[in-house]
PAZA-363772 format. One record per atom (N, C-alpha, C): residue in one letter; atom name; x, y, z. Coordinates in Angstrom, 3 decimals. Layout:
N
(A,CA,(X,Y,Z)) ...
***
This chain:
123
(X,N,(-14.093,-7.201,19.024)) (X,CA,(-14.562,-6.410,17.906)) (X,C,(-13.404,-5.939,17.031)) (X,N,(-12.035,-5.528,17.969)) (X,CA,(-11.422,-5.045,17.021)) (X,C,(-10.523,-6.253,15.939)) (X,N,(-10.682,-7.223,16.118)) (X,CA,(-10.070,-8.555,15.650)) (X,C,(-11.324,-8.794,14.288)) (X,N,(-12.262,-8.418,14.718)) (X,CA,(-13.061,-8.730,13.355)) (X,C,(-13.000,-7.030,12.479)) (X,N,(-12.823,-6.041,12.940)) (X,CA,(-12.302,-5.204,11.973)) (X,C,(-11.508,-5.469,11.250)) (X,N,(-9.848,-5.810,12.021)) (X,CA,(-9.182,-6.322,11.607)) (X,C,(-8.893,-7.231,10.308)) (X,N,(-10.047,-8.281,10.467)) (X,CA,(-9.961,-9.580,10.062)) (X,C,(-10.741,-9.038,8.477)) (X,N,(-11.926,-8.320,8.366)) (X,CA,(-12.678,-7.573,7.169)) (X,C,(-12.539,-6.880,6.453)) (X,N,(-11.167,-5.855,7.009)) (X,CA,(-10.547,-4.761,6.335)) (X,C,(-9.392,-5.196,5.641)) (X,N,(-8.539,-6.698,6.726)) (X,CA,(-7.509,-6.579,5.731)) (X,C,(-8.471,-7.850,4.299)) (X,N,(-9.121,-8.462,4.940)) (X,CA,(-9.808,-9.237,3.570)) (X,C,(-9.620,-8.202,2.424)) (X,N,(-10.946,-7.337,2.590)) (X,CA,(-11.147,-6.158,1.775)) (X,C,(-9.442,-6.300,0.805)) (X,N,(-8.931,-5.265,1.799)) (X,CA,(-7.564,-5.139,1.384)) (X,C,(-7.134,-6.335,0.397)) (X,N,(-6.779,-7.270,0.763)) (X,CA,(-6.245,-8.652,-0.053)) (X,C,(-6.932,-8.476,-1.346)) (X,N,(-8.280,-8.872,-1.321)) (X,CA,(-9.104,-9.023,-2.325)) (X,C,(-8.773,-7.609,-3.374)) (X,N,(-8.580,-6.247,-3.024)) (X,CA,(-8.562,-5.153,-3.896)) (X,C,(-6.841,-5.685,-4.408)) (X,N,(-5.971,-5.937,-3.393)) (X,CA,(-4.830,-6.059,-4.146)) (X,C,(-4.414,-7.424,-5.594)) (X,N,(-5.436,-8.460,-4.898)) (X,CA,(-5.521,-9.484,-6.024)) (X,C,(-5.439,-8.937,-7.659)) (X,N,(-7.103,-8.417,-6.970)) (X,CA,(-7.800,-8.052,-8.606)) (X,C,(-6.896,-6.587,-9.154)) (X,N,(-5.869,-5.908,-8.745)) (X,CA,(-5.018,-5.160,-9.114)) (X,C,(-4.146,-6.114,-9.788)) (X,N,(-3.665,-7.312,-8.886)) (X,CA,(-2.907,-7.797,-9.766)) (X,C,(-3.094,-8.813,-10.872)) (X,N,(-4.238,-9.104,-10.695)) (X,CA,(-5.005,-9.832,-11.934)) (X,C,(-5.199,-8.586,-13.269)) (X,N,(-5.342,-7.665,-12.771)) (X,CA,(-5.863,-6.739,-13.742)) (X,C,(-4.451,-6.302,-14.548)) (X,N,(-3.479,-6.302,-13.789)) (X,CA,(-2.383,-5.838,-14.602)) (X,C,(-1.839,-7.149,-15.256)) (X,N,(-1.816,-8.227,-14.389)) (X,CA,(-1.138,-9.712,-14.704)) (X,C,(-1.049,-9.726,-16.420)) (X,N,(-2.011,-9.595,-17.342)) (X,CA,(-2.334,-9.669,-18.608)) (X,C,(-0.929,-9.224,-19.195)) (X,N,(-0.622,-7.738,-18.781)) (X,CA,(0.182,-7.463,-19.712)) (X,C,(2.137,-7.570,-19.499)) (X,N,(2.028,-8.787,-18.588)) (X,CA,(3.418,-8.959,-18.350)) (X,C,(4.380,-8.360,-18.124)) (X,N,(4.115,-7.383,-17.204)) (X,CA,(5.412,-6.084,-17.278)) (X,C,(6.986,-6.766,-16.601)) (X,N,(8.263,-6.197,-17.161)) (X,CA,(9.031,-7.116,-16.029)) (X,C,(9.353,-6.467,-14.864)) (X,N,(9.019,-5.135,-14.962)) (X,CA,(8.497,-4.441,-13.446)) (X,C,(7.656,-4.854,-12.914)) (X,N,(7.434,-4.994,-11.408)) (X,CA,(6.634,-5.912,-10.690)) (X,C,(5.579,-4.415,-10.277)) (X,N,(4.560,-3.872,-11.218)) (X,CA,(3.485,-2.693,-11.113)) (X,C,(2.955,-3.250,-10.351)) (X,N,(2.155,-4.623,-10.729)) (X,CA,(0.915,-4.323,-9.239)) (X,C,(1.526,-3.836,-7.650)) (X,N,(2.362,-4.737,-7.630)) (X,CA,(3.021,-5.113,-5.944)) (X,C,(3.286,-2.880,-5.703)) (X,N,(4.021,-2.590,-6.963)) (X,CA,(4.570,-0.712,-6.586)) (X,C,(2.549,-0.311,-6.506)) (X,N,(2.124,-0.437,-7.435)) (X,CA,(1.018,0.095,-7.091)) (X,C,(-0.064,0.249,-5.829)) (X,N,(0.233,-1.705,-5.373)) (X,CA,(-0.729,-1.263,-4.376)) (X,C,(0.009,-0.585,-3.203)) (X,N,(1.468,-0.379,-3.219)) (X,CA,(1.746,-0.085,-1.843)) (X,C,(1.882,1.149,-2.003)) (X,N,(1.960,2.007,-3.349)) (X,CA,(1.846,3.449,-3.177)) (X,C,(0.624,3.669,-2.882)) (X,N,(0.022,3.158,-3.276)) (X,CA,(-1.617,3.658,-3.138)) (X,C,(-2.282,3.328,-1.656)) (X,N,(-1.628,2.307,-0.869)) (X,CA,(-1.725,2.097,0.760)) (X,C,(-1.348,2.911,1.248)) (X,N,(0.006,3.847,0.805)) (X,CA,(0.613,4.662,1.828)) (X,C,(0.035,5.980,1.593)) (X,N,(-0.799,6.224,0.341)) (X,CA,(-1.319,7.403,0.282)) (X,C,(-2.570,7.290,1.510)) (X,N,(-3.248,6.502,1.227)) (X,CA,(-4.530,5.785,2.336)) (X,C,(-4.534,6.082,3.803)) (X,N,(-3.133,5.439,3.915)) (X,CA,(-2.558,4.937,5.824)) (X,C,(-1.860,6.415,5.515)) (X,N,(-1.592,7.781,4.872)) (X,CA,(-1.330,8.654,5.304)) (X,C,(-2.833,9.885,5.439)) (X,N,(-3.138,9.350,4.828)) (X,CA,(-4.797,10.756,4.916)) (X,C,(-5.623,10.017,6.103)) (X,N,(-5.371,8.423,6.014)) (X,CA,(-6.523,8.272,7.439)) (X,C,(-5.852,8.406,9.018)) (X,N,(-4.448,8.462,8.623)) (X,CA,(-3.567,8.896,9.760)) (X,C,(-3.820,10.041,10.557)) (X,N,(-3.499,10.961,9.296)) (X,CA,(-4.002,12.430,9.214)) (X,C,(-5.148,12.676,10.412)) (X,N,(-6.390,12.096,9.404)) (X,CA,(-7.675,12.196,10.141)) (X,C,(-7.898,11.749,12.089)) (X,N,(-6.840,10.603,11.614)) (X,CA,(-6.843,10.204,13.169)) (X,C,(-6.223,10.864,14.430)) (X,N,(-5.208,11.793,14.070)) (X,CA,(-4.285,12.073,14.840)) (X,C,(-5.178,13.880,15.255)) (X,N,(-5.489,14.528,13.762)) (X,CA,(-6.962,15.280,14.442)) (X,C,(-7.880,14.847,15.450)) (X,N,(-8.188,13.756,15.310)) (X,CA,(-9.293,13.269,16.166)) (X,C,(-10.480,13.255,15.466)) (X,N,(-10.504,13.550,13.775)) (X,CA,(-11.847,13.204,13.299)) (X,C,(-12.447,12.004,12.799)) (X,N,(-11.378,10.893,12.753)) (X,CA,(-12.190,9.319,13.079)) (X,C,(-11.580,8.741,14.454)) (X,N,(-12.555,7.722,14.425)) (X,CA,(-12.122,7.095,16.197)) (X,C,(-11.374,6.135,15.488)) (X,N,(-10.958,5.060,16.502)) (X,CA,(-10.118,3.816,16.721)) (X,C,(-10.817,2.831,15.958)) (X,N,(-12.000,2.730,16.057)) (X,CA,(-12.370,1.517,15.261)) (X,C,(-12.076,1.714,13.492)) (X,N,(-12.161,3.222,12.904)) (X,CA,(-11.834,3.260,11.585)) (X,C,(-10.367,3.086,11.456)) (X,N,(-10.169,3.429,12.247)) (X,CA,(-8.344,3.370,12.204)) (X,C,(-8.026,2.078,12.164)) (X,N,(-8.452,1.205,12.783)) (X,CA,(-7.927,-0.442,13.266)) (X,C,(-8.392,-0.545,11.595)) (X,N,(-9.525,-0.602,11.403)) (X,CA,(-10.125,-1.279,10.200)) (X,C,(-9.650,-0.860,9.128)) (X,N,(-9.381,0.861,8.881)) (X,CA,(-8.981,0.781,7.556)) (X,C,(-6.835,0.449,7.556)) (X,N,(-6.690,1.135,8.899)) (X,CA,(-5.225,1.151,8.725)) (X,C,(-4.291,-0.120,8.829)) (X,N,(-4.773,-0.850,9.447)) (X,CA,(-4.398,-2.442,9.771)) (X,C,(-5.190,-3.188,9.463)) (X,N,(-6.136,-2.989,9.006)) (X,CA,(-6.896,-4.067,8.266)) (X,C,(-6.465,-3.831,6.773)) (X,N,(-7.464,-3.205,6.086)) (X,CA,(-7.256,-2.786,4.676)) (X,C,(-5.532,-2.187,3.918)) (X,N,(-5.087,-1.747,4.907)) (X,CA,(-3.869,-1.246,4.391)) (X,C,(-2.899,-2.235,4.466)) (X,N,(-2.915,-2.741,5.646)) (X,CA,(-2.019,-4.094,5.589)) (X,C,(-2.762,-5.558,4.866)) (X,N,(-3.503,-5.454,4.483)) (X,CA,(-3.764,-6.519,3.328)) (X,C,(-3.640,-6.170,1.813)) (X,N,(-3.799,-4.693,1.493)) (X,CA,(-3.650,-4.260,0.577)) (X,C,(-2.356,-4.217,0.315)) (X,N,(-1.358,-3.757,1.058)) (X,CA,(0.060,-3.429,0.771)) (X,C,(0.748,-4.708,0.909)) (X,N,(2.189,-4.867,0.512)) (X,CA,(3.185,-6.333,0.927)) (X,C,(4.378,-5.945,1.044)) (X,N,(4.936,-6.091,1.997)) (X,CA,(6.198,-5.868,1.670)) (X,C,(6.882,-7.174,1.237)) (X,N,(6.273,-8.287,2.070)) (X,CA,(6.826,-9.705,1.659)) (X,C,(6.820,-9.853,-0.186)) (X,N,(5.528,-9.418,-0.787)) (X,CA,(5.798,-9.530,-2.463)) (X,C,(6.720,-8.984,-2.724)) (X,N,(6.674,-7.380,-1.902)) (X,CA,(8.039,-7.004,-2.800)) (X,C,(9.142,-7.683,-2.970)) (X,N,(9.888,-7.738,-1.278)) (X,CA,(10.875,-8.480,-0.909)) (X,C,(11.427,-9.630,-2.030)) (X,N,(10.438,-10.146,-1.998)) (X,CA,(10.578,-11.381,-3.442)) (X,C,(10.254,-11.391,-5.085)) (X,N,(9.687,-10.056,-5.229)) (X,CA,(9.889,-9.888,-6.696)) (X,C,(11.085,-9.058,-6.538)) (X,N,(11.835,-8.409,-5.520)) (X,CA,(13.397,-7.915,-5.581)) (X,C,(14.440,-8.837,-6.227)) (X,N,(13.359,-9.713,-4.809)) (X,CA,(14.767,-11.062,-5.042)) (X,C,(14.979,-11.818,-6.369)) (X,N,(13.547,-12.069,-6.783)) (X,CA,(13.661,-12.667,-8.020)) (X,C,(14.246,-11.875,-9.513)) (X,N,(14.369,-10.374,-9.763)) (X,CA,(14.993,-9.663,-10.213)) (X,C,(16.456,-9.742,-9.936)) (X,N,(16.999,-9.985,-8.979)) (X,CA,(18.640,-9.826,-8.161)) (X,C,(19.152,-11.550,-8.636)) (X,N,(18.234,-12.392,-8.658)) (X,CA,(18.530,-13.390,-8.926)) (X,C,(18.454,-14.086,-11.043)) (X,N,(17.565,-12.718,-11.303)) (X,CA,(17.771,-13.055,-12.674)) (X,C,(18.447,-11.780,-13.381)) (X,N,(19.661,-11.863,-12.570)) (X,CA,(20.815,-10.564,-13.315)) (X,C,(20.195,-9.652,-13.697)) (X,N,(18.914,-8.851,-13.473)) (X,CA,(18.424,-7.547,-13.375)) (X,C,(18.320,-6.295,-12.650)) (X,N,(19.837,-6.292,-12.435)) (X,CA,(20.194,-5.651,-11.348)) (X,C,(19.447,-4.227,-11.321)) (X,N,(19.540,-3.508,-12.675)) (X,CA,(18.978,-2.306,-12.450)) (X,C,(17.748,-2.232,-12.323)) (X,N,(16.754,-3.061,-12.543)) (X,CA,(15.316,-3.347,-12.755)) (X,C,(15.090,-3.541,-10.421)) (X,N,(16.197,-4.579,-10.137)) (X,CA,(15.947,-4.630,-8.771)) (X,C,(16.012,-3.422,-7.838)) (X,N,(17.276,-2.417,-7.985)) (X,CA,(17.439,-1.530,-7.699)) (X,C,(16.725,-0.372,-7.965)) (X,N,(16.011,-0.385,-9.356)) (X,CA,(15.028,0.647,-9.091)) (X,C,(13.786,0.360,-8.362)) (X,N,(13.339,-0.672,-8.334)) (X,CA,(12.049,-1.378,-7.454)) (X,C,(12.018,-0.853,-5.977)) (X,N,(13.539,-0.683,-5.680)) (X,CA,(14.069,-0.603,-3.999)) (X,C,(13.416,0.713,-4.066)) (X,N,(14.506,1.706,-4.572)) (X,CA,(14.786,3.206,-4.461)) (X,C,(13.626,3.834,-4.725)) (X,N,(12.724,3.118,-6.377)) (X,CA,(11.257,4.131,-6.636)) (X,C,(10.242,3.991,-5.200)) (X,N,(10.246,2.113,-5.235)) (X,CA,(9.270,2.072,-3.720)) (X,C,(9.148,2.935,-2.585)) (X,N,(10.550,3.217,-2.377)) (X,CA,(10.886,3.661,-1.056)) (X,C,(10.763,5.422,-1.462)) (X,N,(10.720,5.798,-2.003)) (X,CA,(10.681,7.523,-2.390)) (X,C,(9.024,7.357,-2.726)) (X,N,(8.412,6.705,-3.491)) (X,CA,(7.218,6.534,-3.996)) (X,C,(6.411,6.979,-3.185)) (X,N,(6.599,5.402,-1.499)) (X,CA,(5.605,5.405,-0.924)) (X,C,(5.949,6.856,0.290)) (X,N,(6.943,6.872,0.305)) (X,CA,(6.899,7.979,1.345)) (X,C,(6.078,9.295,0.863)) (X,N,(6.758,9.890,-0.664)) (X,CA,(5.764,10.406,-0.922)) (X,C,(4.251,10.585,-1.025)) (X,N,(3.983,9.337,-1.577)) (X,CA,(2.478,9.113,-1.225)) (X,C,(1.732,9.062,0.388)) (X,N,(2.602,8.392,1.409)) (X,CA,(1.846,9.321,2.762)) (X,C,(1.942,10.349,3.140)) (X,N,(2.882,11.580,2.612)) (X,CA,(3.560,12.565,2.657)) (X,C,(1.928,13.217,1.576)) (X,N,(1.560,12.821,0.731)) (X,CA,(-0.020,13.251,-0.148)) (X,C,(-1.121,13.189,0.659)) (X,N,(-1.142,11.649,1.356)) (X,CA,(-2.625,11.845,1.679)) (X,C,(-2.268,12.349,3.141)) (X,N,(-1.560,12.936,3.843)) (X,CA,(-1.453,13.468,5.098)) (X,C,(-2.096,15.183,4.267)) (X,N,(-1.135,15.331,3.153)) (X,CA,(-1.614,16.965,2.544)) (X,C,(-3.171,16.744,2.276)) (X,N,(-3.563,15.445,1.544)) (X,CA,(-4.697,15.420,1.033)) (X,C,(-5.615,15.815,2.195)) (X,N,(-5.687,15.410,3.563)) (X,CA,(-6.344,15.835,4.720)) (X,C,(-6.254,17.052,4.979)) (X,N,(-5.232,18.104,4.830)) (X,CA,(-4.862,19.196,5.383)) (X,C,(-5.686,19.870,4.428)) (X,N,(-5.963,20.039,2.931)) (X,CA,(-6.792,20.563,1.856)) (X,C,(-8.390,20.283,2.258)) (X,N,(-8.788,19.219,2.958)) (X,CA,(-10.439,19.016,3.117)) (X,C,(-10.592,20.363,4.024)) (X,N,(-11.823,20.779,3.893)) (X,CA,(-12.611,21.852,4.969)) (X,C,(-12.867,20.881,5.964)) (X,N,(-12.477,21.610,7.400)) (X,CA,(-13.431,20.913,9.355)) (X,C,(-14.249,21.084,8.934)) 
***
């Protein structure tokens, strides 16, 4: 069972991160937005359902499904990794380097939100 959570959530996931990046694709940014977007917006996710889990107010099966399913299909680090690279490789050094530093402050912040975002709901 938990392999087909797994297997539905990260679909889910994939599919929401596509059409993020289809949706932005149009306007050619040479910042790589979708890839920062979906992974801030995963780590806000995988931090409020964390939250919830570590209370004990969802079980294991929401956790498998949304946190390793959906969050890890939604998020990449492999895109990033390679829209870095491809920035580092087309002499955009500062464009690569901010990709690193915003990501990495971004997403922490953002599970650092939805852990608060849990702490603000009423038991």
């Amino acid at each position: 069972m938990n392999y087909l959570l797994v297997f539905i959530g990260g679909g889910l996931g994939s599919i929401c991160r596509y059409g993020l990046n289809e949706a932005l694709a149009r306007y050619q940014f040479t910042f790589p937005w979708a890839t920062f977007i979906a992974n801030v917006l995963s780590c806000i996710v995988f931090g409020f359902i964390a939250s919830l889990f570590l209370k004990g107010s969802i079980g294991i099966p929401y956790r498998i499904f949304i946190l390793t399913g959906f969050c890890g299909g939604f998020s990449t680090f492999s895109t990033f990794t390679h829209e870095t690279f491809v920035l580092l490789n087309n002499q955009q050094l500062a464009l690569a380097f901010a990709n690193v530093i915003l990501s990495l402050i971004a997403c922490l912040l953002g599970l650092y939100i939805g852990m608060k975002i849990d702490e603000l709901m009423p038991d």
